[in-house]
C-alpha positions as YAML, in Angstrom:
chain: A
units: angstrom
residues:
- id: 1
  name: UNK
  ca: [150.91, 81.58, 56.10]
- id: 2
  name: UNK
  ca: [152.39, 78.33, 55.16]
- id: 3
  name: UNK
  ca: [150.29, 76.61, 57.56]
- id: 4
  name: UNK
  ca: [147.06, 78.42, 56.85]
- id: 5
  name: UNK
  ca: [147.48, 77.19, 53.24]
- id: 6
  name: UNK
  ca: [147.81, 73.61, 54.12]
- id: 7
  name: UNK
  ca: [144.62, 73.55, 56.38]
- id: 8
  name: UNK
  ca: [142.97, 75.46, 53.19]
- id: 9
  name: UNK
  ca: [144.49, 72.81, 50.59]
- id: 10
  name: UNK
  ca: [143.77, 69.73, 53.49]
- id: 11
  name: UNK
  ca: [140.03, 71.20, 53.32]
- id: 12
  name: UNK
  ca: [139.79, 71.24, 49.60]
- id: 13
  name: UNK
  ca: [141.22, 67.81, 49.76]
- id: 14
  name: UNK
  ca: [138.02, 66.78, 52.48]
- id: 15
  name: UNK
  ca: [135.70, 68.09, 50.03]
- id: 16
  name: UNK
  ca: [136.89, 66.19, 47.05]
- id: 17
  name: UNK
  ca: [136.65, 63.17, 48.75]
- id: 18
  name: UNK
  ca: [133.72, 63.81, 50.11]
- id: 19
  name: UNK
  ca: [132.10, 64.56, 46.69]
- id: 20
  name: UNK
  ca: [134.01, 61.42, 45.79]
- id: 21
  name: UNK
  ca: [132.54, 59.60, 48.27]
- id: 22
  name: UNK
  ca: [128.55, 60.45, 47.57]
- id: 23
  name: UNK
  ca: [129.60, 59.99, 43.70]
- id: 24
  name: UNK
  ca: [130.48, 56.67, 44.91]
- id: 25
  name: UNK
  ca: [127.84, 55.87, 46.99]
- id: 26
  name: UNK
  ca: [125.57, 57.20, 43.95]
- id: 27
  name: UNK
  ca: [126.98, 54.25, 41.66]
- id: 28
  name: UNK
  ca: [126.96, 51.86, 43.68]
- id: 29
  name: UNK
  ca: [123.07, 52.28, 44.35]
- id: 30
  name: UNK
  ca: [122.62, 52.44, 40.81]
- id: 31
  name: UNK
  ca: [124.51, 49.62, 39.88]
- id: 32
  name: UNK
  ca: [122.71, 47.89, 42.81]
- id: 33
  name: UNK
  ca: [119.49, 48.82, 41.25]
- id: 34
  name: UNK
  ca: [120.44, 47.40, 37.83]
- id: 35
  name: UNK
  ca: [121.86, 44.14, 39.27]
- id: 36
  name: UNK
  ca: [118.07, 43.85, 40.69]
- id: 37
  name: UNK
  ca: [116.61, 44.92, 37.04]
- id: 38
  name: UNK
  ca: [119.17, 42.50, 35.15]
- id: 39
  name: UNK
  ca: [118.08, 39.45, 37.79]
- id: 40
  name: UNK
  ca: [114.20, 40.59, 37.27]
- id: 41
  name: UNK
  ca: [114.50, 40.49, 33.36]
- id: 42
  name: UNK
  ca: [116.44, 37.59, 32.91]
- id: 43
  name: UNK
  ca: [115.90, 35.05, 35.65]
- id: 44
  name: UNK
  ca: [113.49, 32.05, 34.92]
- id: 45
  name: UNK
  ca: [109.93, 32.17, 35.77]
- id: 46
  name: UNK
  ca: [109.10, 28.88, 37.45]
- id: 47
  name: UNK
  ca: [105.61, 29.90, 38.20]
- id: 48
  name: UNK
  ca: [104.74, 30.48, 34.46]
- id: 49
  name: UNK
  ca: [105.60, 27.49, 33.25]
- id: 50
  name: UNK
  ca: [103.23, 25.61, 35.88]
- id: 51
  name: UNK
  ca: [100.43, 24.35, 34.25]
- id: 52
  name: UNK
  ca: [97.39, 26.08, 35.02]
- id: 53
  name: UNK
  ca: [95.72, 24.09, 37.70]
- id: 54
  name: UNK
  ca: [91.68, 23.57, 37.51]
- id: 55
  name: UNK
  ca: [89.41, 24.45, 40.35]
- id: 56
  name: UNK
  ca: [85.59, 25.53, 41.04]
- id: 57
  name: UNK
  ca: [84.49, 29.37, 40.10]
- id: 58
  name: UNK
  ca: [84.42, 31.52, 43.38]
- id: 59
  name: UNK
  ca: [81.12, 30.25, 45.51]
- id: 60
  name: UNK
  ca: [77.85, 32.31, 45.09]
- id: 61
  name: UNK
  ca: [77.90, 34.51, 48.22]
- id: 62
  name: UNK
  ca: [75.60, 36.58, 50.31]
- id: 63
  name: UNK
  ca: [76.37, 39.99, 50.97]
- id: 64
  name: UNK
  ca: [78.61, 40.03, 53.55]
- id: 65
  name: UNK
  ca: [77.06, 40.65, 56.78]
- id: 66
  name: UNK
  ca: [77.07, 39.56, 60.49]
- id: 67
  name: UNK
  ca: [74.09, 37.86, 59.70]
- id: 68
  name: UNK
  ca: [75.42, 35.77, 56.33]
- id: 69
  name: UNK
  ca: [78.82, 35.36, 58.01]
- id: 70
  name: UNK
  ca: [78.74, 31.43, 58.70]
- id: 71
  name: UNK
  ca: [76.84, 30.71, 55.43]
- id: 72
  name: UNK
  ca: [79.71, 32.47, 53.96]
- id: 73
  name: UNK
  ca: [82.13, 30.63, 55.95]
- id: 74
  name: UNK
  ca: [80.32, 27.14, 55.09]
- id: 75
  name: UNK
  ca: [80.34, 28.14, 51.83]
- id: 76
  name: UNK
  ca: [84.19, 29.05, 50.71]
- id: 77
  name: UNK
  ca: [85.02, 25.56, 52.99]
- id: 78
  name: UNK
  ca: [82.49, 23.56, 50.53]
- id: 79
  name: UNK
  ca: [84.31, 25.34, 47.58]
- id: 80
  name: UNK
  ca: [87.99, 24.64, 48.60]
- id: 81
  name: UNK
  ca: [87.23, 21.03, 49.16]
- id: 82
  name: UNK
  ca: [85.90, 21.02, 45.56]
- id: 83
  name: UNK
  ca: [88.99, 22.64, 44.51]
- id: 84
  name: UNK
  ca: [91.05, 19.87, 46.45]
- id: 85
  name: UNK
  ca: [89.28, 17.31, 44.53]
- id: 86
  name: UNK
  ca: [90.00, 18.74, 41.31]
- id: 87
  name: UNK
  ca: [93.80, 19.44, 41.95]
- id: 88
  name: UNK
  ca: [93.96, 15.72, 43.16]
- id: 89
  name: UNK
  ca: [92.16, 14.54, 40.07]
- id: 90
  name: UNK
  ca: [94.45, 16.90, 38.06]
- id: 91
  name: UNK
  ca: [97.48, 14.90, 39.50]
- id: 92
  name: UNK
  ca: [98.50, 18.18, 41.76]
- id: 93
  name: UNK
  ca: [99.30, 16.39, 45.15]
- id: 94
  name: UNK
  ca: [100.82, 20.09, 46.76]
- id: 95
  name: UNK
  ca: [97.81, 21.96, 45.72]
- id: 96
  name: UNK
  ca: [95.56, 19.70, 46.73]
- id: 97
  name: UNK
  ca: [96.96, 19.03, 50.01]
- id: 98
  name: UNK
  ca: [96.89, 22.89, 50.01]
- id: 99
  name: UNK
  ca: [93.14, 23.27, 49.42]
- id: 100
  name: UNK
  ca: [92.63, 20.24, 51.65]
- id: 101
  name: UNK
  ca: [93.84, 22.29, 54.90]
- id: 102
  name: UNK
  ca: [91.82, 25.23, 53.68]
- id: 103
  name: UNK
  ca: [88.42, 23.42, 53.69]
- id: 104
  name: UNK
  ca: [89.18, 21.82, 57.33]
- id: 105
  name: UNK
  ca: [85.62, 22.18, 59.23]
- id: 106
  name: UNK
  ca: [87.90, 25.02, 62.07]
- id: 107
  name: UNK
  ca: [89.11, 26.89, 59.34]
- id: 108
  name: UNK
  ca: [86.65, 30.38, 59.04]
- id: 109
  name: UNK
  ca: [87.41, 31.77, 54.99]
- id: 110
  name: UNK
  ca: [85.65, 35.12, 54.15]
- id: 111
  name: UNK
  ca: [87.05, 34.52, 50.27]
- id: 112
  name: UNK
  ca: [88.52, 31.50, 48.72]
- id: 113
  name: UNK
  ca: [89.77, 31.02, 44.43]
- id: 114
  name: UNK
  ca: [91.50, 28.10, 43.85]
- id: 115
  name: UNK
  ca: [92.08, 29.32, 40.26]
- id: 116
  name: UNK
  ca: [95.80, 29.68, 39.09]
- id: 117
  name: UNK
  ca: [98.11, 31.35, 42.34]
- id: 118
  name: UNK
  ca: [94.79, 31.08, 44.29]
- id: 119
  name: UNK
  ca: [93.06, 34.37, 46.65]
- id: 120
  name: UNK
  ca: [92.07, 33.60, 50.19]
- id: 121
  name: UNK
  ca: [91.06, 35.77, 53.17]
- id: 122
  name: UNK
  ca: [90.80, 34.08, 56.42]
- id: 123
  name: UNK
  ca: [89.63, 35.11, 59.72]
- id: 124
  name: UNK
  ca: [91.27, 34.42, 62.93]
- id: 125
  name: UNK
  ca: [89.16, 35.84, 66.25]
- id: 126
  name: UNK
  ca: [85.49, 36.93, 66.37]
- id: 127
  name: UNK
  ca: [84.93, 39.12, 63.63]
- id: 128
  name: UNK
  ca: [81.93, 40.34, 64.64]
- id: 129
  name: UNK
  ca: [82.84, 41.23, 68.30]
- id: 130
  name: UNK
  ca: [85.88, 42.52, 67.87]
- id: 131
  name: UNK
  ca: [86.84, 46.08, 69.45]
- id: 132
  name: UNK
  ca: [90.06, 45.92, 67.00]
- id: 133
  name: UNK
  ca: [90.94, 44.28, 63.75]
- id: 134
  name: UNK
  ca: [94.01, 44.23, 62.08]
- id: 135
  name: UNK
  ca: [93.87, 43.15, 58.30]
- id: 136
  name: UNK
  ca: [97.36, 41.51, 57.12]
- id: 137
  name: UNK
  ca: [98.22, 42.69, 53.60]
- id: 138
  name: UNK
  ca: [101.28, 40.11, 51.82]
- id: 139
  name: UNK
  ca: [104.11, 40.47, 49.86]
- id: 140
  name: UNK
  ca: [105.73, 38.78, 46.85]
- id: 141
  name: UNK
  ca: [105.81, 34.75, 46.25]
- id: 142
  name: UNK
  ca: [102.38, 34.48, 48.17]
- id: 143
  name: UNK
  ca: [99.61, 32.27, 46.95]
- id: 144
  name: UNK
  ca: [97.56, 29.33, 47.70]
- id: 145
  name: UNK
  ca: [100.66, 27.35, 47.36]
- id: 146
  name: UNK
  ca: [102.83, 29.23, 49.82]
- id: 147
  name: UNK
  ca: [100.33, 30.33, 52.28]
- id: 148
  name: UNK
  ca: [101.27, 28.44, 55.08]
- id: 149
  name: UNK
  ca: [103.87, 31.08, 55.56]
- id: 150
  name: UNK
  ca: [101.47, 33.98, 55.49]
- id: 151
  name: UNK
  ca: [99.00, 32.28, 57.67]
- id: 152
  name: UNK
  ca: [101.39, 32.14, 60.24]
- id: 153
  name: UNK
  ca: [102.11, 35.49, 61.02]
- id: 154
  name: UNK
  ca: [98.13, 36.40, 60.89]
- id: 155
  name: UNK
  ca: [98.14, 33.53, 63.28]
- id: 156
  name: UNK
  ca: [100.86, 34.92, 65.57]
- id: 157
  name: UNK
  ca: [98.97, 38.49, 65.66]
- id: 158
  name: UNK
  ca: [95.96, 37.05, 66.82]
- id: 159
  name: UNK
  ca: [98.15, 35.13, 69.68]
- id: 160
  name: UNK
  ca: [99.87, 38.52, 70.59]
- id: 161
  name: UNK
  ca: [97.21, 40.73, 70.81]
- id: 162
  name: UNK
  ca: [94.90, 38.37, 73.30]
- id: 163
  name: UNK
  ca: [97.73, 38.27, 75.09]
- id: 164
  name: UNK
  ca: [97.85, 41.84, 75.77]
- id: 165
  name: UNK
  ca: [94.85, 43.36, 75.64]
- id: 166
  name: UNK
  ca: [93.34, 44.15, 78.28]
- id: 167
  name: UNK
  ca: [90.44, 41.88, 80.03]
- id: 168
  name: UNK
  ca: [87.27, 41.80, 78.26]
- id: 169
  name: UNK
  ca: [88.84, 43.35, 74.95]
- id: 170
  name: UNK
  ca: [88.04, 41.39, 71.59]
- id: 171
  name: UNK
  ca: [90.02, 41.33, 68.85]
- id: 172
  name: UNK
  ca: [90.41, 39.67, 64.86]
- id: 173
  name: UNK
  ca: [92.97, 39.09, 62.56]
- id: 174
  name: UNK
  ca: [92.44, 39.03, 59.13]
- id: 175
  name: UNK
  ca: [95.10, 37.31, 56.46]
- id: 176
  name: UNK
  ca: [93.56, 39.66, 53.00]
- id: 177
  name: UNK
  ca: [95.68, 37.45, 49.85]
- id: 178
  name: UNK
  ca: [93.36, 39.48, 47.87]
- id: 179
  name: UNK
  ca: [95.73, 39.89, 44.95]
- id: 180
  name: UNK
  ca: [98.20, 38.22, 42.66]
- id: 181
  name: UNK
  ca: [101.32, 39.03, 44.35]
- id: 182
  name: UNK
  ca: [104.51, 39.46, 42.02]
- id: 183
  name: UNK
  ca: [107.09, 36.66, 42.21]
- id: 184
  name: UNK
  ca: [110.28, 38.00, 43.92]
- id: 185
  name: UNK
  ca: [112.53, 37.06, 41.25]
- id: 186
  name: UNK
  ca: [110.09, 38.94, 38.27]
- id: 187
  name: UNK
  ca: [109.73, 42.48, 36.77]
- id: 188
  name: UNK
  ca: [106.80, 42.68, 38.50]
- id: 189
  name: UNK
  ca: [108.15, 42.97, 41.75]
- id: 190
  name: UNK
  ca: [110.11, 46.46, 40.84]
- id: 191
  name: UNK
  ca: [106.89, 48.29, 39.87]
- id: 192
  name: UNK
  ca: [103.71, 49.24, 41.28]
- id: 193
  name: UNK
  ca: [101.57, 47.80, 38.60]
- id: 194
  name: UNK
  ca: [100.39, 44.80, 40.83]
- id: 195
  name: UNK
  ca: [100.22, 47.15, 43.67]
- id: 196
  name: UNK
  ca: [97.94, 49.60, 41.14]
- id: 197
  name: UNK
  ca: [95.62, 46.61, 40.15]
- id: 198
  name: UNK
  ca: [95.46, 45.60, 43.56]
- id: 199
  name: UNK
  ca: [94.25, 48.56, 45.24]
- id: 200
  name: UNK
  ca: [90.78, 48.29, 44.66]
- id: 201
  name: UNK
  ca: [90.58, 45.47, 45.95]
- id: 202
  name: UNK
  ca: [91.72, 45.75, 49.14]
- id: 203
  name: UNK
  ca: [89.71, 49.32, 49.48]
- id: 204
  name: UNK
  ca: [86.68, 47.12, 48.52]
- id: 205
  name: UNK
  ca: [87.63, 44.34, 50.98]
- id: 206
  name: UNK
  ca: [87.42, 46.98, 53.49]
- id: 207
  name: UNK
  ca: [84.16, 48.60, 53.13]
- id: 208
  name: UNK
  ca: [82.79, 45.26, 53.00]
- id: 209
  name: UNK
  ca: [84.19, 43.97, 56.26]
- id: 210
  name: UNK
  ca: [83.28, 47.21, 57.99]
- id: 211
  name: UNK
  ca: [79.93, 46.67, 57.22]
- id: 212
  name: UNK
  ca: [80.33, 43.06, 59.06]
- id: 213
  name: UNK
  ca: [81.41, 44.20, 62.10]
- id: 214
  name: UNK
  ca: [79.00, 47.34, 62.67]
- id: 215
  name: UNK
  ca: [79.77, 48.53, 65.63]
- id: 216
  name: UNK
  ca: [82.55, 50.93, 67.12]
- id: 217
  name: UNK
  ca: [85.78, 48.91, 66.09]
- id: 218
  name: UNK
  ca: [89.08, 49.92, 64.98]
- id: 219
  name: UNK
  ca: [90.56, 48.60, 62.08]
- id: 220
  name: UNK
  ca: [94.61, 48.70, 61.39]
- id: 221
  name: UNK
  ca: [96.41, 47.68, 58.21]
- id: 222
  name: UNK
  ca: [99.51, 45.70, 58.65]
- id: 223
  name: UNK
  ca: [101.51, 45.54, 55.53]
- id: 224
  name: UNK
  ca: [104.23, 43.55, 54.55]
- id: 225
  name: UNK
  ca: [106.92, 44.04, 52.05]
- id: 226
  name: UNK
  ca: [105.60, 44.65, 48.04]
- id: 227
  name: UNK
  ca: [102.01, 44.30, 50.20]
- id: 228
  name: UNK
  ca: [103.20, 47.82, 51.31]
- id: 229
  name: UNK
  ca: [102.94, 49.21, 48.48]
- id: 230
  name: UNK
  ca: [99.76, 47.95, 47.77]
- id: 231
  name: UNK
  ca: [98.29, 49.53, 51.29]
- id: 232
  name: UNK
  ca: [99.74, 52.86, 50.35]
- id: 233
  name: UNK
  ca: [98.34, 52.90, 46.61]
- id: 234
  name: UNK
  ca: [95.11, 51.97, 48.94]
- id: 235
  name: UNK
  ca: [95.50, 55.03, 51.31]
- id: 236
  name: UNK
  ca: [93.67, 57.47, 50.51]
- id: 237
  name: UNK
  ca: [90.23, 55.77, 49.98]
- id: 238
  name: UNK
  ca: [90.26, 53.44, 53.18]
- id: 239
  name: UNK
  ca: [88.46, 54.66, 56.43]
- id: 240
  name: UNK
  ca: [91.31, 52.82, 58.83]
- id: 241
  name: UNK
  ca: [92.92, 53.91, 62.13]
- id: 242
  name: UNK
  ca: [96.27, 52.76, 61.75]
- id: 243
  name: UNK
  ca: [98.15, 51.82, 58.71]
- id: 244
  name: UNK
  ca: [101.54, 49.86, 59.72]
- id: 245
  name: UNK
  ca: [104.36, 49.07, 56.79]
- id: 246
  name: UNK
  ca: [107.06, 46.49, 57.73]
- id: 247
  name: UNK
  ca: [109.78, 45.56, 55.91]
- id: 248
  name: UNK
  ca: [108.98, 48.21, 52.87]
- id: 249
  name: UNK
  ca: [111.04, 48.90, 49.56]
- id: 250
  name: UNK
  ca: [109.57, 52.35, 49.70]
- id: 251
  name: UNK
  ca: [105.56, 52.80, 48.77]
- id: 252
  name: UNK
  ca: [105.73, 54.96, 45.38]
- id: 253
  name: UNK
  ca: [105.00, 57.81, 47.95]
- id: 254
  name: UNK
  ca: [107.82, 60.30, 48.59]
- id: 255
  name: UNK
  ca: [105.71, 61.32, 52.07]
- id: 256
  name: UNK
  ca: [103.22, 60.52, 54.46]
- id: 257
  name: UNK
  ca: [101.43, 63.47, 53.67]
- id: 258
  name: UNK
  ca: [101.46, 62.30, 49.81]
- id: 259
  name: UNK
  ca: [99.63, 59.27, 50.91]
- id: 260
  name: UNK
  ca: [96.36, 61.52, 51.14]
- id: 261
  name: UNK
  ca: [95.45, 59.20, 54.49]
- id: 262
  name: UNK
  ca: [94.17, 60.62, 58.09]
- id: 263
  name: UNK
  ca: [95.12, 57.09, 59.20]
- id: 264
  name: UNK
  ca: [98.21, 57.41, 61.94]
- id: 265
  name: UNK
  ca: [101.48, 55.72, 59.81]
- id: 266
  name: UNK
  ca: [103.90, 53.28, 60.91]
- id: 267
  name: UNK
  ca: [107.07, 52.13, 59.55]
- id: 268
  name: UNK
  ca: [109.72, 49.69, 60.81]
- id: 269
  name: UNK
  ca: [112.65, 47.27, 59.71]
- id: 270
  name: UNK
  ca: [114.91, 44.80, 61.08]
- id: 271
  name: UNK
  ca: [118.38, 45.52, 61.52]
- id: 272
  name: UNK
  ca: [118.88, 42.50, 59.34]
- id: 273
  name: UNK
  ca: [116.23, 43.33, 57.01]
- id: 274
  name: UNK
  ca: [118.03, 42.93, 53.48]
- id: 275
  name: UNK
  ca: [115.49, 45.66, 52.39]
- id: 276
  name: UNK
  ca: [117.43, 48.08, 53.39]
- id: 277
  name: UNK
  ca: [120.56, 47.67, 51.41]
- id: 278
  name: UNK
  ca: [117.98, 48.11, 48.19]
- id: 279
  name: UNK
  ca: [118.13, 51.57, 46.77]
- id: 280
  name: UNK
  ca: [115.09, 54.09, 47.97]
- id: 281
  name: UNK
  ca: [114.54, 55.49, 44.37]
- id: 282
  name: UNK
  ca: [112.23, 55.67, 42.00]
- id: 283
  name: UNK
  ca: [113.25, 56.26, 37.98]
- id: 284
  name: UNK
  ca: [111.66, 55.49, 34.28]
- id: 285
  name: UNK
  ca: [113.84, 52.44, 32.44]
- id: 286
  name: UNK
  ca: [112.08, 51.33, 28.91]
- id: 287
  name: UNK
  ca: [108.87, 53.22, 29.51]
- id: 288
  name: UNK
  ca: [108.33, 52.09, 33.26]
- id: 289
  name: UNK
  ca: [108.82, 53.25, 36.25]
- id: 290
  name: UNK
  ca: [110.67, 51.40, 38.54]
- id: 291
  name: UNK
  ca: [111.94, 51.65, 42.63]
- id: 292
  name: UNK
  ca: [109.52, 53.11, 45.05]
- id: 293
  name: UNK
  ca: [110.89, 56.07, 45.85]
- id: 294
  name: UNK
  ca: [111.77, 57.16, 49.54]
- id: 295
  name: UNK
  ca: [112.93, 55.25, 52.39]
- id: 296
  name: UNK
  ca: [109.70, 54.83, 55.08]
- id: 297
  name: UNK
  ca: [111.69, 54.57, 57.91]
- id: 298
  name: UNK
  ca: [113.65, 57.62, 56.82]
- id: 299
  name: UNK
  ca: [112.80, 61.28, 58.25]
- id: 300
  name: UNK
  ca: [111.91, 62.30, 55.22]
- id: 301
  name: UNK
  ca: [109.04, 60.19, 54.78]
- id: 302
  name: UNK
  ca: [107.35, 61.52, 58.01]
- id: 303
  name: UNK
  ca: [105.99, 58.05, 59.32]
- id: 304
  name: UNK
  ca: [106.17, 56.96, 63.20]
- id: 305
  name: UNK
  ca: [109.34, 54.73, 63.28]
- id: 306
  name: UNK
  ca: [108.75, 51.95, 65.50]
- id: 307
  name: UNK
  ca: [111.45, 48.92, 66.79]
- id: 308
  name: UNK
  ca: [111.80, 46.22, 65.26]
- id: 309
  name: UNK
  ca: [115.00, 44.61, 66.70]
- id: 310
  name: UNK
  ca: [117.65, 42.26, 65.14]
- id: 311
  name: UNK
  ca: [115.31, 40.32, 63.06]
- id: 312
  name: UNK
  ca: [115.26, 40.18, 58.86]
- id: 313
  name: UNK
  ca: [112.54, 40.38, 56.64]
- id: 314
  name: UNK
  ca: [110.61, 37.46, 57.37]
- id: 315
  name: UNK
  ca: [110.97, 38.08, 61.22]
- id: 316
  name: UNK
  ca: [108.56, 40.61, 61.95]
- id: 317
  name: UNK
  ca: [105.79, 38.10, 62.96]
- id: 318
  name: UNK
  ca: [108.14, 36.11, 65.51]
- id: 319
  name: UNK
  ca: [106.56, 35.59, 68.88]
- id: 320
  name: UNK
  ca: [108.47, 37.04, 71.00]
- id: 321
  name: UNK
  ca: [109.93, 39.55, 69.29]
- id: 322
  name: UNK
  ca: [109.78, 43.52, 69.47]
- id: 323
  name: UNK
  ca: [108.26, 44.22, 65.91]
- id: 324
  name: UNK
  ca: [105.31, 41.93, 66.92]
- id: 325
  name: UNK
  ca: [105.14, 43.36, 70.75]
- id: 326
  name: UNK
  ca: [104.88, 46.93, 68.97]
- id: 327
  name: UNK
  ca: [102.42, 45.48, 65.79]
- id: 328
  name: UNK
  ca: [100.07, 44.19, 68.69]
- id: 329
  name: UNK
  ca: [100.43, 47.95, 70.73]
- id: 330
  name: UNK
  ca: [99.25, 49.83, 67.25]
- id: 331
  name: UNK
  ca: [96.42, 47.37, 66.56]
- id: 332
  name: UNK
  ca: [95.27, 48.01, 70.26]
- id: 333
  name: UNK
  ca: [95.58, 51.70, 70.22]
- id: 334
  name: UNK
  ca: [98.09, 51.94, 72.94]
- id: 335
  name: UNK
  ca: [100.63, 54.23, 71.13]
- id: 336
  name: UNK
  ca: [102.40, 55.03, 74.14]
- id: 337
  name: UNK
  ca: [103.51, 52.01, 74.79]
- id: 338
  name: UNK
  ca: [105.23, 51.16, 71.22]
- id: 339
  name: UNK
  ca: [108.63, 51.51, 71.16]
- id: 340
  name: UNK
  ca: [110.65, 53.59, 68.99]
- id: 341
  name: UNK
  ca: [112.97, 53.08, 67.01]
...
């Protein structure tokens, strides 16, 4: 008797502690989510205290076709060198070193708007041959300034996937900074208002560059971080093969199904990825809604979790590494072959 009612009492004990535990675990997400708010509301804004930096209106463009796509090219060179000239004139050495590389004669820009953070969408590949394009989608802190970074991974796509498809395959790559992204350190960044303005956009961007390449082509979104959340706000309107999400605070969707998309879904993140160590939820604080809800590389969400390996969250683009050996496998169709995670 005496020992049954220790294993009861040593079982009550479990349970406490374990309730302990998750009460625990429950604060300390929260209070990681309010550190995040507090640093959000109260950090300094570099970016909008920059003086707003002049450049040319968007050129006048043909409708995007196969037919217009090297007067559009010529055309969004012509009007980044303009904007170099004015940023120089303006005294803006970085920006107009910025536009400078933009308007160089091997560069192939769909879009370009020097205008304050500055939109571009570049091309890497034959766009108009291609049996599979993948469209990059970017996170916070990108802009003309910055977009080195981001043309880098579209870059390193491009390189992966002609290395491994097979002979005779064509593919494109397609960096889309078709939005003001939200600084990282910024409210911004915690809700999916950008993502919501956004949106059209990108579905918009889409349509348009399906109508360039007019013939039987697949095309995969790769999204990046907050550019995640755009993609899924995106979903449900875009006629796209594959949608991948690397790196992801969570969408605003609680499931695939949710994202109202017959598009195959992919999540992955680093092992190092400091994303995950952010709380997956989603609550109202002064009027807003902020967090985006559920984990995409969690069951619960429903996605395909692929390997990423060791890297963090600006590895995913690494040549040689497994997130951009399984990236280059969804663009290509050959599902099989990705690796899970």
């Amino acid at each position: 008797m005496g020992s049954s009612w220790r294993g009861g009492r040593e079982g009550r004990g479990d349970a406490r502690r374990h309730r302990g535990d998750d009460r625990r675990s429950r604060r300390g997400r929260r209070a990681l989510l309010a550190t995040l708010i507090m640093v959000a509301v109260v950090a300094p804004l570099s970016a909008a205290a920059r003086p707003e930096i002049p450049a040319p209106s968007p050129a006048a463009l043909p409708g995007l076709t196969a037919s217009t796509l090297d007067r559009t090219y010529a055309a969004n060179t012509a009007n980044a060198a303009e904007a170099a000239r004015m940023a120089a004139a303006h005294g803006d050495t970085h920006r107009a070193e910025a536009d400078r590389e933009m308007a160089a004669p091997a560069r192939h820009l769909l879009t370009f708007d020097g205008r304050g953070p500055g939109m571009v969408t570049e091309v890497f590949g034959d766009l108009v041959r291609a049996d599979h394009v993948a469209v990059l989608v970017p996170g916070s802190d990108t802009s003309v300034d910055t977009y080195d970074r981001f043309r880098a991974t579209a870059a390193a796509l491009q390189r992966q996937l002609t290395g491994t498809a097979s002979h005779g395959t064509r593919t494109a790559v397609v960096a889309w900074l078709g939005y003001r992204t939200p600084d990282t350190i910024s409210t911004t960044v915690l809700t999916t208002d950008r993502a919501d303005e956004a949106a059209p956009q990108l579905r918009a961007f889409i349509r348009r560059l399906q109508g360039v390449v007019g013939r039987p082509t697949t095309v995969s979104l790769v999204c990046h971080s907050y550019g995640t959340v755009v993609c899924a706000r995106a979903a449900s309107h875009l006629d796209i093969d594959d949608l991948a999400l690397v790196g992801s605070p969570g969408t605003g969707a609680d499931t695939v199904a949710a994202l109202h998309t017959p598009a195959r879904i992919w999540a992955a993140r680093g092992k190092d990825d400091w994303v995950g160590e952010v709380p997956h939820v989603r609550t109202d604080l002064f009027g807003a809604t902020v967090g985006f809800g559920t984990d995409p590389v969690s069951p619960a969400f429903g996605a395909h979790v692929f390997a990423a390996g060791e890297g963090g969250h600006s590895d995913y683009f690494s040549p040689g590494s497994v997130s951009l050996t399984n990236l280059a496998r969804i663009v290509l169709g050959d599902t099989a072959e990705v690796t899970r995670a």
